[in-house]
C-alpha positions in Angstrom: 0.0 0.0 0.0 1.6 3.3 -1.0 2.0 6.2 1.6 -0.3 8.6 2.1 0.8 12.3 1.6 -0.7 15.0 3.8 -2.7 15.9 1.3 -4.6 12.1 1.4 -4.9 12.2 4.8 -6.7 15.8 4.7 -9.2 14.4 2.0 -9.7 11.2 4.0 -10.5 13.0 7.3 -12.5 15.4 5.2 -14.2 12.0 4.0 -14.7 11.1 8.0 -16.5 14.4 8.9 -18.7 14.2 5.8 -19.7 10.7 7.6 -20.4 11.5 10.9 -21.8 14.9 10.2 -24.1 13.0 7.7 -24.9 10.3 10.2 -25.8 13.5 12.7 -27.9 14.6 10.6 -30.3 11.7 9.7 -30.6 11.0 13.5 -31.4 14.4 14.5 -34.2 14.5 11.9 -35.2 10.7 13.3 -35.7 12.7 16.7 -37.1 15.7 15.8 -39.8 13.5 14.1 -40.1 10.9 17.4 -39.7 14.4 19.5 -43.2 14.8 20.6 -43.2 10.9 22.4 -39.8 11.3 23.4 -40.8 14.1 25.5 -43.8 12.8 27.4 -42.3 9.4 27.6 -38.8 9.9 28.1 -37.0 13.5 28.7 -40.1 14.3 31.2 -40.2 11.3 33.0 -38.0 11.8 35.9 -41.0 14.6 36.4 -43.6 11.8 37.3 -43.8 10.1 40.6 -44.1 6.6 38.8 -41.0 7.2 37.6 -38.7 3.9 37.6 -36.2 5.2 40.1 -38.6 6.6 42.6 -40.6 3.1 42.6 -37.4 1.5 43.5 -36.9 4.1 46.5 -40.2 3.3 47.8 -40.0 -0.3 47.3 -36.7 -0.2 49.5 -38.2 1.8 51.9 -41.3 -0.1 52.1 -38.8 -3.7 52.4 -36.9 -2.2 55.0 -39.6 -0.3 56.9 -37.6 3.1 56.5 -39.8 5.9 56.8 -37.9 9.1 55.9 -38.7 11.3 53.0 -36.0 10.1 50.9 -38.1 6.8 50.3 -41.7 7.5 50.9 -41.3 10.8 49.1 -44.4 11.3 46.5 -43.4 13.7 43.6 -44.6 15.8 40.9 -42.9 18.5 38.6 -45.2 20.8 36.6 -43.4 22.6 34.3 -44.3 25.8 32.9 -43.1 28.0 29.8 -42.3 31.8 29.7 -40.7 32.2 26.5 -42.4 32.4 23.1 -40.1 30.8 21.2 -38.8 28.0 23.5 -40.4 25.2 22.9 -39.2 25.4 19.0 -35.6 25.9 19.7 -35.9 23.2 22.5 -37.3 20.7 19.9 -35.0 21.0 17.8 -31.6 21.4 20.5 -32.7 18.5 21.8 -33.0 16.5 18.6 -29.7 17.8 18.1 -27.5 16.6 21.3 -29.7 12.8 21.2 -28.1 12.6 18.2 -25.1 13.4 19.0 -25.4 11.1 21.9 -26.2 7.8 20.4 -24.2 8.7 17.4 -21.1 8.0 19.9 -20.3 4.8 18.8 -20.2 5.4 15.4 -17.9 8.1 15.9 -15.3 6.3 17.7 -15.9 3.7 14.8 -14.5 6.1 12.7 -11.9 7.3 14.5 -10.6 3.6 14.8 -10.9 3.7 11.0 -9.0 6.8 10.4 -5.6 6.2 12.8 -6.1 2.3 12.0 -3.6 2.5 9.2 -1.0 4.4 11.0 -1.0 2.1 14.1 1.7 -0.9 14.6 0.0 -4.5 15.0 0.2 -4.8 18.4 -0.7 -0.7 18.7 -4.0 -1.7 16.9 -5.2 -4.0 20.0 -4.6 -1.6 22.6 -6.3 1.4 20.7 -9.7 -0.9 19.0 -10.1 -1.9 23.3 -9.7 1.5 24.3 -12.0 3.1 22.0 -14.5 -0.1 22.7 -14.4 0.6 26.5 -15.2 4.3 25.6 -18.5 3.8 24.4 -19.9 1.4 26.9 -18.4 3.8 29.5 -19.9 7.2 28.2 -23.1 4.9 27.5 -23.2 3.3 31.4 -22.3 7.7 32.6 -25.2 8.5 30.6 -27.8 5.8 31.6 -26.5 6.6 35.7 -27.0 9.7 34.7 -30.5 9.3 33.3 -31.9 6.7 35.9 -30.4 7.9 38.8 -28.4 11.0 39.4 -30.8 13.7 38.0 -33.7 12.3 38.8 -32.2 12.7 42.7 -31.0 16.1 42.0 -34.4 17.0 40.1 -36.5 16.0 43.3 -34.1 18.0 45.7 -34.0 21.1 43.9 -37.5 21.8 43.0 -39.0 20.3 46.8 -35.8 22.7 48.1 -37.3 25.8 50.1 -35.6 28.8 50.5 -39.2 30.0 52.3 -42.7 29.3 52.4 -43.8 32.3 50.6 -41.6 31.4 48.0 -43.5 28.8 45.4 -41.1 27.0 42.9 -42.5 26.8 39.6 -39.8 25.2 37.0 -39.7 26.2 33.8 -38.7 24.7 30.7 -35.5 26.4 29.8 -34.4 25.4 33.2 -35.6 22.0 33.2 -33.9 21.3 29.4 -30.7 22.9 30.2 -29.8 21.2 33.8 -31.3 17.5 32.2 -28.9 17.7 29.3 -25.8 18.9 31.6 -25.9 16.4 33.8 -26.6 13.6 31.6 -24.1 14.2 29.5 -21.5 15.0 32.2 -21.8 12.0 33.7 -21.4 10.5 30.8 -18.0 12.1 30.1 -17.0 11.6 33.7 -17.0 7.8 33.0 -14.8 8.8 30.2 -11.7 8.4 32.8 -10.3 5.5 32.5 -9.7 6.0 28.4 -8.2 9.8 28.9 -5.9 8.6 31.8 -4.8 5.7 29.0 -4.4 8.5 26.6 -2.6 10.7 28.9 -0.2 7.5 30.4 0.4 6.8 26.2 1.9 10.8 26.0 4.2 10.2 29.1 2.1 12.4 31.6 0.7 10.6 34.2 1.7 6.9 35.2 0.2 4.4 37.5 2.5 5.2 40.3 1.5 8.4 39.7 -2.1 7.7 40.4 -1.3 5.8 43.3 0.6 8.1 45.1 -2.0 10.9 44.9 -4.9 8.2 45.2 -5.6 10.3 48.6 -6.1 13.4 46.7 -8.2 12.3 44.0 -10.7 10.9 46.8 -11.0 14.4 48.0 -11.5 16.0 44.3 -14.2 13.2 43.6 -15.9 13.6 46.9 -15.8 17.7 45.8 -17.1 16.9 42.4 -20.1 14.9 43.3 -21.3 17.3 46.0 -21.3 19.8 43.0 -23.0 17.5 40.5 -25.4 16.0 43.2 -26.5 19.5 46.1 -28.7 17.0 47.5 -27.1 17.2 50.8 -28.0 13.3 51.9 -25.2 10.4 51.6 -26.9 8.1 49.6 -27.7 10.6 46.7 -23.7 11.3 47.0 -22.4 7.9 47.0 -24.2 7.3 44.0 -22.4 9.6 42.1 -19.0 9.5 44.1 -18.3 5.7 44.0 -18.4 5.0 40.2 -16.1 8.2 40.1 -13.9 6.4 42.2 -13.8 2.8 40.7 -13.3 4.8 37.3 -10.3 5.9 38.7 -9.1 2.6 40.0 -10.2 1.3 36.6 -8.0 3.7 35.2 -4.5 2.7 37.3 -5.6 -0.5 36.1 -6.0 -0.3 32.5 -2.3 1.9 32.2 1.1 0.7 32.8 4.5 1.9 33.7 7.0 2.9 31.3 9.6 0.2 32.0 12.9 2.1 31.7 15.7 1.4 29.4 19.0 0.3 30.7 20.7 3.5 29.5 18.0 5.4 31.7 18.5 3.3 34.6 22.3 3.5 34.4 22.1 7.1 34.8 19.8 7.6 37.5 22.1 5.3 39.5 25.2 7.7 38.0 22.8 10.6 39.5 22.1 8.8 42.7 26.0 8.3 43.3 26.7 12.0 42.4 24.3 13.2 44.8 25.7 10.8 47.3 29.3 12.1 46.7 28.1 15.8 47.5 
């Protein structure tokens, strides 16, 4: 096979954006069609006290014989809309980033396809597991993220009383724009374990490295999931805060140290016997 000049390779990742963009495309216009029973069934359903989530809080609280809030709890979201033009731009937004959602896999398809050629044979395992791991990763952020963390975050917020004479009343805009953040957050969050790989490929972080500050990424994760999940309660917390932290042991895992070449190790034992001798 001849080599590519750098001209080929702009017209073949020219070729690659024509794809995906295309494949962006059809789906958004698959969900702006579907939008109307996407919405009722599945964007607003963390809104309705039958939602799956909530069912399984009060089954566990009905099993156990708990009796706080958190699992007897019954909940209802209206929302309301004060702008003209929102529900329009929301239909089609929304189209948009489920499309770009679910396209995921397809994307990292062709991002196998496009480096495939300039990857080594035993480069080509590594990269094709990496890029498989991705996607079910972003796809298990996004259902948590979906079944679990918003819908704990939704029921906080809008029950949340700063006073009585205050009513909450949600509105659309607010509703979209928090559902879609988190979501798709949490789906990137459980990208981890491939950007560490990445990063451990490009020489910047190692596994001793994570180990040694293991102690300081608890903290971080602990920070981060108080700011994704306000809730205030443990349980809502832990939900977010231990998959963050088996991502990160996932990632010391999946990366290994550089092993050193004798020429390297000969002169850090030359340095350690110069710094003896001062």
């Amino acid at each position: 096979m001849a080599e590519m000049t750098f001209w080929d390779h702009l017209d073949e990742l020219r070729k690659v954006l024509f794809r995906v963009i295309g494949i962006w495309f059809v789906l958004a216009v698959g969900y702006f069609i579907a939008m109307p029973y996407l919405f009722d069934h599945v964007i607003l359903a963390p809104c309705h006290n039958d939602f799956i989530f909530y069912d399984l809080l009060r089954h566990i609280g009905k099993t156990f014989d708990l009796t706080d809030d958190f699992f007897t709890q019954q909940f209802y979201v209206k929302l309301v809309n004060i702008n003209l033009a929102a529900p329009f731009f929301i239909h089609m937004s929304t189209a948009f980033w489920m499309s770009v959602v679910t396209a995921m896999p397809y994307l990292f398809f062709e991002i196998w396809r496009f480096i495939n050629p300039a990857l080594y044979p035993n480069e080509r395992k590594g990269v094709r597991k990496a890029l498989t791991i991705g996607t079910l990763m972003f796809f298990i952020g996004v259902l948590l993220g979906y079944f679990m963390v918003y819908p704990l975050t939704l029921r906080f917020l809008s029950t949340y009383q700063l006073s009585s004479e205050v009513e909450n009343i949600l509105s659309l805009n607010s509703y979209i724009d928090n559902f879609m953040m988190l979501i798709l957050c949490m789906g990137l969050a459980f990208e981890l374990p491939l950007v560490t790989w990445l990063l451990s490929l490009m020489g910047v972080v190692n596994k001793s490295f994570l180990r040694k500050y293991r102690r300081h990424a608890v903290v971080v994760i602990v920070i981060a999931a108080a700011i994704i999940t306000p809730t205030g309660d443990p349980f809502t917390l832990s939900v977010v805060a231990i998959p963050l932290y088996l991502l990160y042991e996932m990632s010391i895992l999946m990366i290994k140290d550089k092993k050193k070449t004798e020429e390297e190790v000969e002169d850090e034992a030359g340095d350690d016997v110069a710094l003896s001798e001062e």
